[in-house]
C-alpha positions in Angstrom: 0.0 0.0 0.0 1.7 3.1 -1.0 0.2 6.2 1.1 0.8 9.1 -2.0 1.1 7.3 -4.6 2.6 9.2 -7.6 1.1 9.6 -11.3 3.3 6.3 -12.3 2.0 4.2 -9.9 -1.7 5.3 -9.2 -3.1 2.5 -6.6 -5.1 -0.2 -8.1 -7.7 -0.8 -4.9 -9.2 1.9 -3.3 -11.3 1.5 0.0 -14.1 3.9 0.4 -15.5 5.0 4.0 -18.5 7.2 4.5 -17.7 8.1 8.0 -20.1 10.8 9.8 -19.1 11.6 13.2 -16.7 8.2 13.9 -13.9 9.1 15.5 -14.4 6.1 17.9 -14.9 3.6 16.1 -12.8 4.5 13.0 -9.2 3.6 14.4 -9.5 -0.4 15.0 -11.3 0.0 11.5 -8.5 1.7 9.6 -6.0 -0.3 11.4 -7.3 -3.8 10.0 -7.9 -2.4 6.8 -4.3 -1.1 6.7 -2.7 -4.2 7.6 -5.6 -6.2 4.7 -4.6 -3.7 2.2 -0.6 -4.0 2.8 -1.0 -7.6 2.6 -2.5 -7.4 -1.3 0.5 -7.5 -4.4 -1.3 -4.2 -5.8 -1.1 -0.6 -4.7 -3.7 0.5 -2.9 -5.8 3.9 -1.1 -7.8 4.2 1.4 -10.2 7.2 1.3 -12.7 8.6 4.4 -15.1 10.7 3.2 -15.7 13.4 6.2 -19.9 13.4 6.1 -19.9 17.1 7.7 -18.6 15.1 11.6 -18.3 17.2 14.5 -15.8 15.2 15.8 -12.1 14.0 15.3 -13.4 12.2 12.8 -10.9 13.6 10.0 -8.0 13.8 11.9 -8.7 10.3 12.8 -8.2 9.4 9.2 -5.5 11.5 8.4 -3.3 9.7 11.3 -3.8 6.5 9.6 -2.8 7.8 6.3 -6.1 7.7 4.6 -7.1 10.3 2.2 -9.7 12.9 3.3 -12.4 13.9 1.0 -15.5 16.3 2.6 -19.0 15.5 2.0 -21.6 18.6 3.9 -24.7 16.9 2.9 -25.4 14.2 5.7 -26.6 11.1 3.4 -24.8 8.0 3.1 -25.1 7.9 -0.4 -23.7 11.5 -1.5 -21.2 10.1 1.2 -20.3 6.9 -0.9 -20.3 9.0 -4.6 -18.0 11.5 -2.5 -15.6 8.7 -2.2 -16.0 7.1 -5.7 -15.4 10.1 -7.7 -12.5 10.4 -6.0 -11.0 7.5 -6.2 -7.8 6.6 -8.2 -8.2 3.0 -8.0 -9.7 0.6 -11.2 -11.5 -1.4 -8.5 -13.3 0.0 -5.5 -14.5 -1.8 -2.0 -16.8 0.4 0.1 -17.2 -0.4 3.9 -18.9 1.0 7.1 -16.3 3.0 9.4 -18.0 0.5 11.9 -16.6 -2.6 10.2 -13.6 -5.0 10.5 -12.2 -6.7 7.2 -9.7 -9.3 6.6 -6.6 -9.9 4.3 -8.2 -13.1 3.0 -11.7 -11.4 2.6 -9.9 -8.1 0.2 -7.8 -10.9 -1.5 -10.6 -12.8 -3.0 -12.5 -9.6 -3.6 -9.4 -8.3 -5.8 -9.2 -12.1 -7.4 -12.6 -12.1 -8.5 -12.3 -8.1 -10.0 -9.3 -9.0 -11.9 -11.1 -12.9 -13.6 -14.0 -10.4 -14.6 -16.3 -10.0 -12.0 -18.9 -7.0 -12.1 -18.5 -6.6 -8.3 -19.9 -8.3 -5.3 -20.4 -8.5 -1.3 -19.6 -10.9 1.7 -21.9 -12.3 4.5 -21.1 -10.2 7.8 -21.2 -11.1 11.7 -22.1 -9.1 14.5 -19.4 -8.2 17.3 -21.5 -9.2 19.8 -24.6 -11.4 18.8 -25.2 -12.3 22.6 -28.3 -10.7 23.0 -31.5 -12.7 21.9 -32.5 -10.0 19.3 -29.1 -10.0 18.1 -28.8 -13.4 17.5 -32.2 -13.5 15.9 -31.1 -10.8 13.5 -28.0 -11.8 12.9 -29.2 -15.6 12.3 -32.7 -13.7 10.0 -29.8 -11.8 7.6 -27.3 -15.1 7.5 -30.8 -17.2 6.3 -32.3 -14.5 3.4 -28.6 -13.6 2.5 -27.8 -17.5 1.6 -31.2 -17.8 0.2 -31.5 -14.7 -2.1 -27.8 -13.7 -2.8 -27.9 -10.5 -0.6 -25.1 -8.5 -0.2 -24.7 -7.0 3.2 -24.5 -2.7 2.9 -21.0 -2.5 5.1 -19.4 -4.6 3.0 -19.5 -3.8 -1.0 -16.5 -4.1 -4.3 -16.8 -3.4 -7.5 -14.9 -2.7 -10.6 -14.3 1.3 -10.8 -16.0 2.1 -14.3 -18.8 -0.3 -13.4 -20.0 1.8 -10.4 -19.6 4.8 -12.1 -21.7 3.9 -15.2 -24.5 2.8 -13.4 -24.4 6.3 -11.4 -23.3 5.2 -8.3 -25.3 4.9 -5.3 -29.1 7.0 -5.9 -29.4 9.9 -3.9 -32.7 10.4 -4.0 -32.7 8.1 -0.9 -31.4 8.6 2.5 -31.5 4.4 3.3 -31.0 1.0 1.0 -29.0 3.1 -1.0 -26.5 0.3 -1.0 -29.7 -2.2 -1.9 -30.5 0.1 -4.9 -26.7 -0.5 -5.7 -26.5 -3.9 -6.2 -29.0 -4.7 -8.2 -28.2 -2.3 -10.9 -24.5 -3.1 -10.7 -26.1 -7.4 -10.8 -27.7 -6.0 -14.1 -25.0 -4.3 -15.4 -23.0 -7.4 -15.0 -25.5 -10.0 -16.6 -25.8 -7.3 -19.9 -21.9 -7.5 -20.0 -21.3 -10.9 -19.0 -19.7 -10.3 -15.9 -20.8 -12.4 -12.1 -21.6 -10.1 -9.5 -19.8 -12.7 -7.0 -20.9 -13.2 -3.4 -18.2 -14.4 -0.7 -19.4 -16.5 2.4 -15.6 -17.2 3.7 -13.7 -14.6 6.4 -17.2 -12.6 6.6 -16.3 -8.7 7.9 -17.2 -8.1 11.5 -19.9 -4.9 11.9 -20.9 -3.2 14.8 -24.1 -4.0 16.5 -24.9 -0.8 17.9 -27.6 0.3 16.1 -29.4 -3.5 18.3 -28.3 -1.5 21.4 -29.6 2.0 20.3 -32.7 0.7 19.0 -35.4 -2.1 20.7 -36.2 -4.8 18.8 -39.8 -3.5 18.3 -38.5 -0.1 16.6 -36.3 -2.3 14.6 -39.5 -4.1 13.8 -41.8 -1.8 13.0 -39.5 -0.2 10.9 -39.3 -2.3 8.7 -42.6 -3.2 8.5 -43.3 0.4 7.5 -40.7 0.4 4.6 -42.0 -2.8 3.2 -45.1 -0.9 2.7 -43.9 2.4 2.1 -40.6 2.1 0.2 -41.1 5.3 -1.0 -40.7 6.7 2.3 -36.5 6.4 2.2 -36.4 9.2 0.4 -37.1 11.2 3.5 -34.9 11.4 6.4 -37.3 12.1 9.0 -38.6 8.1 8.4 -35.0 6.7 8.4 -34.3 7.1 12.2 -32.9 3.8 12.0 -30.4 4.9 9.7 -29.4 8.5 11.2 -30.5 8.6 14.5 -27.8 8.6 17.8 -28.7 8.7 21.3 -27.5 12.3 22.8 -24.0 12.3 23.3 -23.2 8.7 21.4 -20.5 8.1 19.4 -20.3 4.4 19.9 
């Protein structure tokens, strides 16, 4: 991984994180991702897109080497396009700034990108699925992600010019952005012949902190109400799930 990589040697992997307001949780991220990226033969980036934090969050990055790019609109998809115009890289992974990868994980990501494939995603754990409704969750995502190919939103790759000619991730919603994503970037791939690949092994490790912010009947009822009314993540005010800290949290 070179950290300024000259006009010779422009990285060939960049790692995109939206990060608003993360200053906690972003150095264990950075750290592993470091270490994954270091371990690949190409060069690589990593860029944190600044979501408007009132935090450390930048300088966070900065001491890690990553490149900063500012976003002011808080939405997690203007936060992703952010990072993916900038990037340098021909293939692109996007992550959570709340989620752990592994060297073996970014390896086959960047083996399946260079035999061809569109893009992809990974299963995911929970850091702590000790807690009934986390276990539940955690078991309900493992189940519909095996049975319908779902890719997991903290955890997405794709090749550069793919993501970019399907317009990236839709702003005109504040939530499933990353849903959205995928299954243009799936179509993109079955018109050029190109597998969007899914990878079950060395799953990335997420947060569960939105289990602990939230009860399981908000969780719930949530989304119940965006089954019926997908139309309502283009609003912020009905993606509290999404946007919504307790006073004071930054964990």
């Amino acid at each position: 991984m070179r950290d300024k990589p000259g006009p010779a040697e422009a990285p060939q992997l960049s790692a995109i994180i939206p990060a608003y307001n993360e200053e906690r949780y972003l150095p264990a991220t950075l750290a592993a991702l470091r270490s994954a990226l270091l371990a690949l033969p190409v060069g690589s980036e990593i860029i944190v897109v600044d979501n408007n934090s009132s935090d450390a969050t930048a300088d966070v990055a900065r001491q890690f080497q990553a490149r900063v790019v500012f976003e002011a609109h808080n939405q997690i998809a203007r936060a992703r396009n952010a990072g993916l115009q900038a990037a340098m890289g021909r293939y692109v992974v996007f992550l959570d700034a709340d989620t752990i990868v592994s060297a073996p994980l970014l390896s086959a990501c960047l083996q399946e990108l260079q035999a061809g494939a569109c893009g992809g995603g990974s299963a995911l754990r929970f850091e702590d699925e000790g807690s009934g409704f986390a276990r539940w969750s955690a078991a309900l995502w493992r189940h519909f992600s095996s049975a319908f190919d779902l890719a997991a939103g903290c955890f997405l790759y794709a090749q550069r010019h793919a993501a970019l000619e399907i317009g990236g991730f839709d702003e005109r919603y504040y939530a499933a952005e990353d849903l959205f994503f995928y299954r243009r970037l799936r179509r993109w791939g079955k018109m050029q012949a190109r597998p969007f690949v899914m990878i079950r092994q060395w799953p990335p490790t997420t947060s569960s902190r939105k289990l602990r912010w939230h009860s399981s009947w908000f969780a719930l009822r949530t989304l119940l109400f965006i089954a019926l009314f997908p139309g309502a993540l283009r609003f912020r005010r009905f993606c509290k799930w999404w946007y919504w800290r307790p006073p004071g949290a930054s964990a």
